[in-house]
C-alpha positions in Angstrom: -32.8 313.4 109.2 -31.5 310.8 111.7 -29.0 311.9 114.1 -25.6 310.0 114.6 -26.7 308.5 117.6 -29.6 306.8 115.5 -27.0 305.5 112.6 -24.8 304.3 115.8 -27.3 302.1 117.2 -28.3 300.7 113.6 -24.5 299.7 113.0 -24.4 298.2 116.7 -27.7 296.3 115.9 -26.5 295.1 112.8 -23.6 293.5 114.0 -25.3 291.7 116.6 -27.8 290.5 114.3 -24.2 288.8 112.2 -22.6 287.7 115.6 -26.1 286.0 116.3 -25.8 284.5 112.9 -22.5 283.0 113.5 -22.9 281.3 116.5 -26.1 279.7 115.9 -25.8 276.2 114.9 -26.6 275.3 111.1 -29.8 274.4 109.8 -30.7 270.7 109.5 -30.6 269.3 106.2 -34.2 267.9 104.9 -34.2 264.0 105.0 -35.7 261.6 102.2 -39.1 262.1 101.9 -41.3 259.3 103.0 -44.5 258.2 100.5 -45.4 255.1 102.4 -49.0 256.4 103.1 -49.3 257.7 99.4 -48.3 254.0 98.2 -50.6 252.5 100.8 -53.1 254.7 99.1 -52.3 254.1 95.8 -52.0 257.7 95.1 -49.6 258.5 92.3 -46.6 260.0 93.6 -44.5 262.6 92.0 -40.5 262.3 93.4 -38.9 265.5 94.1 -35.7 264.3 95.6 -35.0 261.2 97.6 -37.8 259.2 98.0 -38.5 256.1 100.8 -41.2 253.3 101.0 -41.7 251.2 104.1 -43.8 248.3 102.9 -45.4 246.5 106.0 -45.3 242.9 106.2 -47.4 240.9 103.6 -48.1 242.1 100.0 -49.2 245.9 99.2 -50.3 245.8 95.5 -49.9 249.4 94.1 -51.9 251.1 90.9 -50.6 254.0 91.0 -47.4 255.4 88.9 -44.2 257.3 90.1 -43.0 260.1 88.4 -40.7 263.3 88.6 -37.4 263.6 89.7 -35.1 261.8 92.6 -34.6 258.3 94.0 -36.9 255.7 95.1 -35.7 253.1 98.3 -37.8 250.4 99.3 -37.3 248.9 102.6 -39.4 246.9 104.8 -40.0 243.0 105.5 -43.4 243.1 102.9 -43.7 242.8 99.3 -44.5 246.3 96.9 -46.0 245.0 93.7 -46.0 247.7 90.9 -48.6 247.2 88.4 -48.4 250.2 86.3 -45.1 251.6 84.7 -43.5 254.3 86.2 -40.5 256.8 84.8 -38.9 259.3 86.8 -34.8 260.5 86.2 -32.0 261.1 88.7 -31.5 264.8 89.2 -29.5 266.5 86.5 -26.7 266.9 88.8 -26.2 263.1 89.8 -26.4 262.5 86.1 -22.8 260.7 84.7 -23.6 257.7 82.5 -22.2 257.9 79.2 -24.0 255.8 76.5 -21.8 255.1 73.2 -23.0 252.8 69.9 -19.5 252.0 68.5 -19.2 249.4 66.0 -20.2 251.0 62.6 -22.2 248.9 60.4 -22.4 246.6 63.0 -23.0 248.9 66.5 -23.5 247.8 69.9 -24.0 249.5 73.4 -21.3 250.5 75.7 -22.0 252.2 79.2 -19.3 254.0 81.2 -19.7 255.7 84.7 -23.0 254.4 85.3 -25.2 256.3 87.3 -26.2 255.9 90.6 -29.1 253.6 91.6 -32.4 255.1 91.0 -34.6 252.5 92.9 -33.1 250.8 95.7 -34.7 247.3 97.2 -33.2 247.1 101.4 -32.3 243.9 102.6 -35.9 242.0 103.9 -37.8 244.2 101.7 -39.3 242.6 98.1 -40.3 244.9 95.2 -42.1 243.2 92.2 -42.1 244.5 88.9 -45.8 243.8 87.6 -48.5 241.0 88.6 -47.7 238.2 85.2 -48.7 240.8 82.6 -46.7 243.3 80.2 -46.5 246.6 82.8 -45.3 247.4 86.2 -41.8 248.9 85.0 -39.4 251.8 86.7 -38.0 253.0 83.5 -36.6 256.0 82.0 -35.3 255.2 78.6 -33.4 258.2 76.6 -31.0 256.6 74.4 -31.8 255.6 70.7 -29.9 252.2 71.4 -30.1 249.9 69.0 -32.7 246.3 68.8 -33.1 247.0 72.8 -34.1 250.0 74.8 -31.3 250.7 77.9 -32.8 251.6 80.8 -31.1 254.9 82.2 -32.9 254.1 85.8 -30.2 251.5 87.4 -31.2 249.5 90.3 -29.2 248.0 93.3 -30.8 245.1 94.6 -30.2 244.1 98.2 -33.2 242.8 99.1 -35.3 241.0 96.6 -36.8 241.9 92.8 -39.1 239.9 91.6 -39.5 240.3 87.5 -42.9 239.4 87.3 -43.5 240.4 83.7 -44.4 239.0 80.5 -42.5 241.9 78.0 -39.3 242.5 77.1 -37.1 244.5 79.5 -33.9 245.9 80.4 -32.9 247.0 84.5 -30.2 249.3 83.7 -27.1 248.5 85.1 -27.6 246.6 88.5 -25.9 246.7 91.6 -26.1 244.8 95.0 -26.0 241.5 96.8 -29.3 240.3 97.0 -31.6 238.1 95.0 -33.3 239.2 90.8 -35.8 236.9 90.4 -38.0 235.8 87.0 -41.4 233.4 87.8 -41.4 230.5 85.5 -43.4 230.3 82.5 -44.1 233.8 82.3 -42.4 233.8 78.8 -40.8 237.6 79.4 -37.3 238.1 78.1 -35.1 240.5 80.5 -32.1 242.2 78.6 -29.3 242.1 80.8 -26.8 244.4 80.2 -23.3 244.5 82.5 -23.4 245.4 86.5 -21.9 244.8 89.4 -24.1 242.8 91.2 -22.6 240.1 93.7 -25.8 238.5 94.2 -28.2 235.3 92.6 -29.9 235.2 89.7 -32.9 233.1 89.7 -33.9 232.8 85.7 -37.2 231.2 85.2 -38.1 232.1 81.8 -35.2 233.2 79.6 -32.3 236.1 80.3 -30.2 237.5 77.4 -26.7 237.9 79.1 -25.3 239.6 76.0 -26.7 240.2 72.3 -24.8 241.5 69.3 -26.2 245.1 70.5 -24.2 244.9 74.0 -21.5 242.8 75.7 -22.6 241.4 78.9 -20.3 241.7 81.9 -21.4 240.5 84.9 -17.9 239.2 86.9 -19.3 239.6 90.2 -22.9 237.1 90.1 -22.3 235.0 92.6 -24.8 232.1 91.6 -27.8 231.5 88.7 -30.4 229.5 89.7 -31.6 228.7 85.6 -35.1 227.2 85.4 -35.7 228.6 81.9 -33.3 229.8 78.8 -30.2 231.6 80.0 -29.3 233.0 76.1 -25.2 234.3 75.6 -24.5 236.0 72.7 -21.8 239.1 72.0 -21.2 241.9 69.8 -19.4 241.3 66.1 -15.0 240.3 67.3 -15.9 241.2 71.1 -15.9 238.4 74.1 -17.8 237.9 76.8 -16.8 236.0 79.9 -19.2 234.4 82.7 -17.2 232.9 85.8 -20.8 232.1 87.8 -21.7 228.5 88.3 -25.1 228.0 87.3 -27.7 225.4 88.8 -30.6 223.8 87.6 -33.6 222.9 89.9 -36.5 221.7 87.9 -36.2 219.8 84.5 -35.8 221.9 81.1 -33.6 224.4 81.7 -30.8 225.3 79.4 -27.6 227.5 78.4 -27.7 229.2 74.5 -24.6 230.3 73.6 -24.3 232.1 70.4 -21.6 235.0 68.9 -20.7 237.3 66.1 -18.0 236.8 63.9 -14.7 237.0 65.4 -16.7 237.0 69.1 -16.1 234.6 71.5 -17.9 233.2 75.1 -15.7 231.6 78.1 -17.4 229.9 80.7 -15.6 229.6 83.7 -18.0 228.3 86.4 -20.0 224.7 86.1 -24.2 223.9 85.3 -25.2 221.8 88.2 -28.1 220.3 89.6 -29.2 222.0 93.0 -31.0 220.3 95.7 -31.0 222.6 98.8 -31.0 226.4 99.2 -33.9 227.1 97.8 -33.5 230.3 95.5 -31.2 232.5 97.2 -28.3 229.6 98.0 -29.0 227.0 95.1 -26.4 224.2 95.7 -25.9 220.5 95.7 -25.1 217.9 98.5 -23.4 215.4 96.3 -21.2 216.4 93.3 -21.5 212.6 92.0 -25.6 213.4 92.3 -24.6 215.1 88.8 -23.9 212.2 87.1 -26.7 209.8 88.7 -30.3 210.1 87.0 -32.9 211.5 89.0 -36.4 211.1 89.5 -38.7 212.9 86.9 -35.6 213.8 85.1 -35.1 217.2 87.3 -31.6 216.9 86.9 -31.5 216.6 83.5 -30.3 220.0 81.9 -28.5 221.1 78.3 -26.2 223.5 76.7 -26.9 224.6 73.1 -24.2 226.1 70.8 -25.4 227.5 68.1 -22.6 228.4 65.5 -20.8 229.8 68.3 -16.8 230.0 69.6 -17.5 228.7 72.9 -14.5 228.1 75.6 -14.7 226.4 78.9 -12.5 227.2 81.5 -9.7 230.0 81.1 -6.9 227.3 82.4 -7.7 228.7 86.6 -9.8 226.1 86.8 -10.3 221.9 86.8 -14.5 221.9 86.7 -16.1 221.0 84.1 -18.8 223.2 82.4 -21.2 220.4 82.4 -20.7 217.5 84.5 -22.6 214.3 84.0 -23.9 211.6 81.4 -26.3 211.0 78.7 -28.6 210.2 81.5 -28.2 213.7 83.0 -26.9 216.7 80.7 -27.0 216.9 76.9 -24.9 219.2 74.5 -25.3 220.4 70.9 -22.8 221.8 68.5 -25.0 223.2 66.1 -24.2 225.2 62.8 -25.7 228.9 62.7 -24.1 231.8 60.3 -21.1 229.3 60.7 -19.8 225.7 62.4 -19.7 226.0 66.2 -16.1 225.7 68.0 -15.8 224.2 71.8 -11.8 224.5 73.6 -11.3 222.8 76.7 -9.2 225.2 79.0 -8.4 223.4 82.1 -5.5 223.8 84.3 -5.8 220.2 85.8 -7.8 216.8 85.0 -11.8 216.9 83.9 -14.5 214.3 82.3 -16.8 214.8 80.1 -19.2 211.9 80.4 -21.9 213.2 78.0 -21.5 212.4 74.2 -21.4 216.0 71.9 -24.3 215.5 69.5 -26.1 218.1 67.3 -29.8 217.4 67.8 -32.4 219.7 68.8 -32.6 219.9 72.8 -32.4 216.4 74.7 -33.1 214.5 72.0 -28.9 215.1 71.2 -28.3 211.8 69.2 -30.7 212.6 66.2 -27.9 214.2 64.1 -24.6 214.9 64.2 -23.0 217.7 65.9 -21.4 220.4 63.5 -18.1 221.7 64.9 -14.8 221.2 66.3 -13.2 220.8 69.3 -10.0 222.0 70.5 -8.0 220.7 73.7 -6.2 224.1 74.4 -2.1 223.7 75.1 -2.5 224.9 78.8 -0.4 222.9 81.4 -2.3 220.6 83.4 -4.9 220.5 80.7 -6.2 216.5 80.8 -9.6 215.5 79.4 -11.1 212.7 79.0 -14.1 211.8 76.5 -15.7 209.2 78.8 -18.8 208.8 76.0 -18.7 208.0 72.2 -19.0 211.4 70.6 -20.7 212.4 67.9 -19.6 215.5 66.5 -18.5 215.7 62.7 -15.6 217.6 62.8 -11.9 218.3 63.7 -10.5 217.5 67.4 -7.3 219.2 68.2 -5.0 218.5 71.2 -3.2 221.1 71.7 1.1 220.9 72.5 1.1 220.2 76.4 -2.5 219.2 76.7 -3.7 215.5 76.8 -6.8 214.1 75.5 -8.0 210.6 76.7 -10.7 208.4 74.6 -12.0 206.5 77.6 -11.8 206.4 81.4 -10.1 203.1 81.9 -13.1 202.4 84.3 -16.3 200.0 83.3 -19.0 202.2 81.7 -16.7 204.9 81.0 -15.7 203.8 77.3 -14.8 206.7 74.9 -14.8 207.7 71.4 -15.0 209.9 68.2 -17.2 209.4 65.0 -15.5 209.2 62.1 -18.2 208.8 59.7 -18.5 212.8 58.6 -16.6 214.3 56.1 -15.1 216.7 58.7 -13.4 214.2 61.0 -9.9 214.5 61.8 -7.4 214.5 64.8 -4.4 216.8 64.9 -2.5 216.0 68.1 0.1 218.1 69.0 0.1 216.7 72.7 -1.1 213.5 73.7 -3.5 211.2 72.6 -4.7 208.4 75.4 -6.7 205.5 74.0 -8.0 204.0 77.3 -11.8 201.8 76.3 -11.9 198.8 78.5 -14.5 197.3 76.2 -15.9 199.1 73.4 -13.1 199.1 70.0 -12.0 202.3 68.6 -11.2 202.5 65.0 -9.8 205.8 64.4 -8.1 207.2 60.6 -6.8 210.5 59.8 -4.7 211.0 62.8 -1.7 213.5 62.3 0.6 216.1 64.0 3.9 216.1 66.8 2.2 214.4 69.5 1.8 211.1 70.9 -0.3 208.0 70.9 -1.1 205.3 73.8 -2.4 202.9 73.9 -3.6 201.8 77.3 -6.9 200.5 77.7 -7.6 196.4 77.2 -10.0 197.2 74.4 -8.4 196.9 70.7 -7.7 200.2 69.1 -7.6 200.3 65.0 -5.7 202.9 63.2 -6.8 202.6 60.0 -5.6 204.1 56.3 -3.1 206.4 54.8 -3.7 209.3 57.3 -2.1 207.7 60.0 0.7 210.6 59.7 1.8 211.5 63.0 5.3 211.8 64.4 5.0 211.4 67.8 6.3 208.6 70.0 3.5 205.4 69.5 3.3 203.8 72.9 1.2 200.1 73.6 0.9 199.6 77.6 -2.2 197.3 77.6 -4.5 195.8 74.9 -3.8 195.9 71.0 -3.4 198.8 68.9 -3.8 197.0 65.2 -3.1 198.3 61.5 -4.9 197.8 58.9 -5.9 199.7 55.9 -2.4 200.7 54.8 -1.6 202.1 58.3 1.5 202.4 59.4 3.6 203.8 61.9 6.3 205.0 59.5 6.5 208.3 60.8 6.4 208.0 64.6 9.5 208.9 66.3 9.8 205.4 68.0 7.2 202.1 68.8 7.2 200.7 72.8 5.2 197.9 73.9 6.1 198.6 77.7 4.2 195.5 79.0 3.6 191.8 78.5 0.4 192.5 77.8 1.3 195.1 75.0 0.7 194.0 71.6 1.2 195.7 68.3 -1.0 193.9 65.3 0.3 194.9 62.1 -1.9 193.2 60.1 -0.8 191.3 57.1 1.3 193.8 55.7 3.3 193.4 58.4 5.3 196.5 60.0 8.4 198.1 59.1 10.6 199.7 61.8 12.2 202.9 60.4 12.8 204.7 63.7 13.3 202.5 66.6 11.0 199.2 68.3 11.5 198.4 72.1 9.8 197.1 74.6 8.7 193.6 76.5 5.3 192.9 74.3 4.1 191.1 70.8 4.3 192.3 67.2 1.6 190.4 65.7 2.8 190.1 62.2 6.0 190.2 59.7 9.0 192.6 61.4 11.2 194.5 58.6 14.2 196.5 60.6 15.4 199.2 58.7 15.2 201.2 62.2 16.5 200.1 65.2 14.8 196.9 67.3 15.6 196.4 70.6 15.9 192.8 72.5 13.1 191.5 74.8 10.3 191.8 72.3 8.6 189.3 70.8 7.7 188.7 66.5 4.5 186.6 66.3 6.2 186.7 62.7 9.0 186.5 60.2 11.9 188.9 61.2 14.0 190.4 58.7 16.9 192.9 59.0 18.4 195.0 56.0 21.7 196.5 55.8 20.4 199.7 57.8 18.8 198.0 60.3 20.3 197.5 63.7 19.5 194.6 66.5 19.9 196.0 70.6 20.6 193.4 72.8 18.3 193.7 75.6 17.7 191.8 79.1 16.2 189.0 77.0 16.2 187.9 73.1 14.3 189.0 70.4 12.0 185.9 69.6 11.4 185.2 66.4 8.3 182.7 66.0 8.9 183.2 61.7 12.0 183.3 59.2 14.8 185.5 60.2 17.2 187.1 57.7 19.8 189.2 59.2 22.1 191.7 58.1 23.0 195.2 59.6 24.4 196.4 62.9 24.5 194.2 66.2 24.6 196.1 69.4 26.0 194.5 72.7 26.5 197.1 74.8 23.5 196.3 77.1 25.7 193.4 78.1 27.6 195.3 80.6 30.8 195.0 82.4 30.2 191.5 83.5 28.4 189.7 80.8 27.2 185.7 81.2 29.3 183.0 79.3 26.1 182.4 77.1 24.0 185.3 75.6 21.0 184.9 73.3 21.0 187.7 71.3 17.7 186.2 68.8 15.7 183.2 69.8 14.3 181.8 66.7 11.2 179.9 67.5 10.9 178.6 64.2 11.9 175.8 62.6 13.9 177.4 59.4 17.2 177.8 59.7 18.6 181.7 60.3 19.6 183.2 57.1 22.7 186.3 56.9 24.5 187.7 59.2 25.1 191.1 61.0 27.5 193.0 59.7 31.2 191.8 59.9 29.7 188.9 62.4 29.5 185.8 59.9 29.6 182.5 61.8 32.5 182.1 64.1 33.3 185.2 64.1 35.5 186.5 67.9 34.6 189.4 69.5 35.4 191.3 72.5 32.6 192.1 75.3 34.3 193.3 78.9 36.9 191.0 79.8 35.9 188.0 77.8 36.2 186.6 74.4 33.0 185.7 72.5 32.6 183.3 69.7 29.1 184.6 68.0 26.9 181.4 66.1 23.7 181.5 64.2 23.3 177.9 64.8 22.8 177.8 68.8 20.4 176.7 71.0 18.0 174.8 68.7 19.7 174.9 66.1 18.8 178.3 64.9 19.2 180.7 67.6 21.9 183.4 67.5 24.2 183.0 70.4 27.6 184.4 71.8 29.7 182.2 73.7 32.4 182.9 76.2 35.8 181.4 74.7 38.4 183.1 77.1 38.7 185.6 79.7 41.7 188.1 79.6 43.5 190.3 82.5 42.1 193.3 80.2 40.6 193.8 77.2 42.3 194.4 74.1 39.1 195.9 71.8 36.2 197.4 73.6 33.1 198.2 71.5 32.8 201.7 70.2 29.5 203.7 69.6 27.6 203.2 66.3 26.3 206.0 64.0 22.8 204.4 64.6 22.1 204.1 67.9 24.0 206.1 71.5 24.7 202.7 72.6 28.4 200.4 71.0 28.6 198.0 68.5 31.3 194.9 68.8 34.4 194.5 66.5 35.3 191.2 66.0 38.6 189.7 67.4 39.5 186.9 65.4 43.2 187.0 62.4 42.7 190.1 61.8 42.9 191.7 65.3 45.5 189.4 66.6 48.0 189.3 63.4 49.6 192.6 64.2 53.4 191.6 62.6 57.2 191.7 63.4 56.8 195.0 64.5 55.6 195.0 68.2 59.0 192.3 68.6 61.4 195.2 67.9 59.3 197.4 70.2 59.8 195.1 73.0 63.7 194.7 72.4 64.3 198.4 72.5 62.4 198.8 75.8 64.7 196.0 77.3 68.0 197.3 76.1 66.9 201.0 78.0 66.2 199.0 81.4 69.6 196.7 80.9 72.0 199.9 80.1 72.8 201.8 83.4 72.7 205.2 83.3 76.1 207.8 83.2 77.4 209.1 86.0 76.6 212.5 86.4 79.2 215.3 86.9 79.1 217.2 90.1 79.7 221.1 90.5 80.1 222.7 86.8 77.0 222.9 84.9 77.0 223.0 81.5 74.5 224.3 78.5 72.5 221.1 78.7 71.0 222.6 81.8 71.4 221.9 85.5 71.0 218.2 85.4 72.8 217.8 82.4 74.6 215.0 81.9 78.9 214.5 82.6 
């Protein structure tokens, strides 16, 4: 039995022992472990926590496998090649992904809180996965996902990872800024699902960014270097976007695009050559190197679209997906599961110089493209087809957006191919016809928008689907009709220039809207509409009762008959009109038949402060003319607006304005008896009823 003084000291020993506790500082916590002499070994290494390779400068091939559970970081200035596949997991408690399949019949993989890395590759240090054949993996691969296996082992990449293997593959989600790069001709296919990796890309065989099993996502990629197949494709109704540029270094290299039903692709960035930076910097010196052939061809690179909806730009941007020429980049609009579809969203001016073919690869111009393009409503939005085309199918131009059919520079001639049965323009903005040598013959044209014609090079509208209702515009060159064109629903016709000229063909044209402008109408004139002065009719002119003449700064001329009737407008005249005005200069040698309406020959009308006599026998002989006759302190009639046009008509001034009766005589007495009567005197003081100033 211990006395008390025994259990005393115990107690005061024990609390020392907890005081000495206390104060001691804690325990270190263990660091990663370090397997650098195992690798160098090529011992197998089993992970039991967080793991670190130094790799020495050079290459360190290693045979043997890593396994267990933990991390692995390579870092170092050498090169680790992994020959044999390895699989090791995070710990269970760093564990957080969540892997879905949605979709139904149609499922694809979706990946939330990815996990953190399980390999890491340090700046300067290079980790290779195999040496060119089918092995030398870090995988871990738990999920029954669909057509692809997901790799649960994500990788950030800060240094360099060389994909040196001839399988199929998937990396997990990846992370980092440094540099993934595939060997050419090594013929693997890397699945790359979504990540947020800022760094380069450097595809040398062929990368699927997206199939209809996942969505790729990959907004951060700052550059791809693509020397092989770079393959796009999405889910069933979702869309994938890619805002990296993408450059090409060695010849053959080209961008798939394909999508589900309802699924879509935007392409935000641009496919260029690259001539400097080597992998991890690819860019060009020049821009205009794009559009200039090189030697060998090694600027030459393509875009397929295979039955795809494809969109360039999301209207943030004015550079074009693929810049350059037959010479230097081709494009196919092919049919898969359905016909392909290709928007332009631009937010500013872009040229495609490249014609849109459907052949396989470069060989572009063996068939016809199948597909449509669509010039998307977004403000700004201006392209230009600086090559023939030769898709068969629909182009639409959206409302605000502009397409142009040539460059209105040498070589830079435009144009679409009509020849398919699935050729048609709807142009709800505006259509630009700018070829400065090559003709355009164009049918089937309809919608609100607008047509120009502005290069030298003769445009033809042609047949009965000439239906749009826009405003038809000649600057330069001839825009001709033929076919049974007409331009019988476009808001109005101006031929702006000298130079303009409208060719209406033998049919000649009929104005039901409104003509104006300083240029030549090849051809037969019927006015039901409204013609303006200053034009000139290589042609008979002939206006019916609802047709109205404008006088411009010059005459109509009039190289044909003329038959008048209808509305004459002289308000253009002005407050100080000449003594002579020819209103219609007929150049012909006929006589001019009719007369505008309550204007027969003789006729006196009112303009300003001058009297006009109007004659259809001037000039010549022929020309219509107003004279001056007298000039007045003010005018008794001024010309009042028309129902046709926002601009007056005259009234004539001749018996029936000036006979006005007896009546104005007795007016005139009774205003000189008030002025000769003197007014009463008026009462002073008393007011009566009448007011204050009444009357006495």
């Amino acid at each position: 039995m211990r006395s008390h003084f025994h259990r005393t000291a115990a107690a005061a020993g024990a609390l020392a022992a907890v005081a000495l506790l206390a104060t001691a500082p804690p325990a270190l916590a263990a660091g990663p472990r370090d397997a650098t002499a195992d690798v160098l070994a090529g011992r197998d290494v089993t992970l039991t926590g967080d793991t670190v390779v130094t790799v020495p400068a050079g290459t360190t091939t290693y045979d043997g496998v890593l396994r267990g559970t933990g991390t692995l970081t390579v870092r170092g200035s050498g090169t680790l090649i992994l020959t044999r596949d390895s699989d090791f997991t995070l710990p269970r408690s760093r564990q957080r992904q969540s892997v879905r399949t949605p979709g139904g019949n149609h499922p694809y993989v979706t990946t939330t809180r990815p996990d953190p890395p399980a390999v890491t590759v340090e700046r300067g240090a290079t980790l290779q996965y195999g040496d060119g054949g089918t092995t030398g993996l870090i995988g871990h691969f738990p999920y029954a996902t669909p057509a692809f296996r997901l790799n649960q082992d994500n990788i950030r990449v800060d240094g360099t990872l060389r994909l040196s293997l001839k399988s199929a593959y998937n990396l997990g989600t990846v992370s980092g800024s440094g540099l993934v790069t595939q060997p050419r001709f090594l013929w693997g296919t890397w699945d790359l699902t979504s990540g947020p990796f800022s760094g380069v890309i450097d595809n040398g065989t062929q990368a699927n960014a997206g199939r209809p099993e996942y969505a790729t996502a990959l907004p951060n990629v700052r550059k791809v270097l693509n020397q092989g197949t770079w393959t796009v494709d999405t889910p069933l109704g979702q869309t994938v976007t890619q805002r990296m540029d993408f450059y090409q270094r060695e010849y053959g290299s080209d961008i798939n695009v394909q999508s589900r039903p309802g699924g879509k692709v935007i392409l935000t960035g641009q496919y260029s050559w690259s001539n400097q930076g080597g992998d991890t910097d690819p860019s060009l010196s020049d821009p205009a190197l794009n559009w200039t052939p090189a030697p060998k061809n090694v600027n030459k690179r393509g875009t397929n679209i295979k039955g795809a909806n494809v969109q360039w730009g999301d209207g943030t941007t004015s550079r074009i997906f693929m810049p350059g020429t037959a010479k230097t980049v081709y494009i196919n609009l092919l049919a898969a599961r359905s016909r392909s579809l290709l928007t332009f969203d631009y937010n500013g001016p872009v040229t495609l110089g490249a014609p849109i073919g459907g052949g396989r690869f470069h060989d572009t111009l063996s068939a016809p493209g199948a597909g449509d393009i669509v010039i998307k409503g977004t403000k700004g939005n201006d392209v230009t087809f600086a090559a023939v085309q030769y898709y068969d199918g629909s182009t639409t131009v959206e409302k605000g957006a502009v397409l142009r059919l040539g460059s209105g520079r040498p070589g830079g001639d435009g144009g679409l191919y009509t020849g398919g049965g699935h050729y048609k323009v709807v142009n709800d903005g505006s259509l630009i016809l700018d070829n400065t040598a090559k003709s355009l013959t164009l049918p089937r044209i309809s919608g609100s928008g607008s047509l120009t014609q502005a290069g030298r090079a003769t445009t033809t509208l042609t047949g009965s689907g000439i239906t749009y209702t826009g405003t038809t515009t000649v600057e330069k060159g001839t825009l001709a009709l033929r076919g049974g064109a007409t331009l019988a629903r476009s808001r109005a016709v101006r031929l702006t220039s000298a130079t303009a000229r409208l060719d209406a063909g033998p049919v000649g044209l009929r104005v039901v809207s409104s003509l104006s402008g300083k240029g030549t109408v090849k051809g037969a004139v019927t006015n039901d509409g409204v013609v303006a002065g200053g034009l000139t009719v290589s042609g008979g002119y002939s206006q019916s009762a609802r047709g109205q003449l404008v006088l411009g700064k010059s005459p109509l001329k009039v190289t044909g008959p003329v038959r008048l009737s209808g509305d004459l407008d002289l308000a253009a005249a002005g407050t100080h009109p000449a003594r002579r005005i020819t209103v219609l200069d007929n150049k012909g040698g006929a006589r001019t038949r009719g007369a505008f309406k309550g204007l027969k020959e003789g006729t006196r009308l009112e303009l300003a402060d001058t009297t006009y006599r109007i004659t259809y026998r001037g000039g010549d002989g022929n020309d219509v003319m107003l004279t001056a006759v007298s000039t007045k302190a003010s005018p008794l009639v001024r010309p009042a607006s028309t129902p046709n046009a926002a601009v007056a008509a005259p009234h004539p001034t001749g018996e029936v304005a000036e006979g006005l009766g007896w009546w104005p005589y007795i007016l005139a007495l009774g205003l000189l008896a008030g002025l000769v009567i003197p007014p009463t005197v008026r009462r002073r003081g008393r007011q009566r009823p009448g007011g204050r100033h009444a009357a006495h």
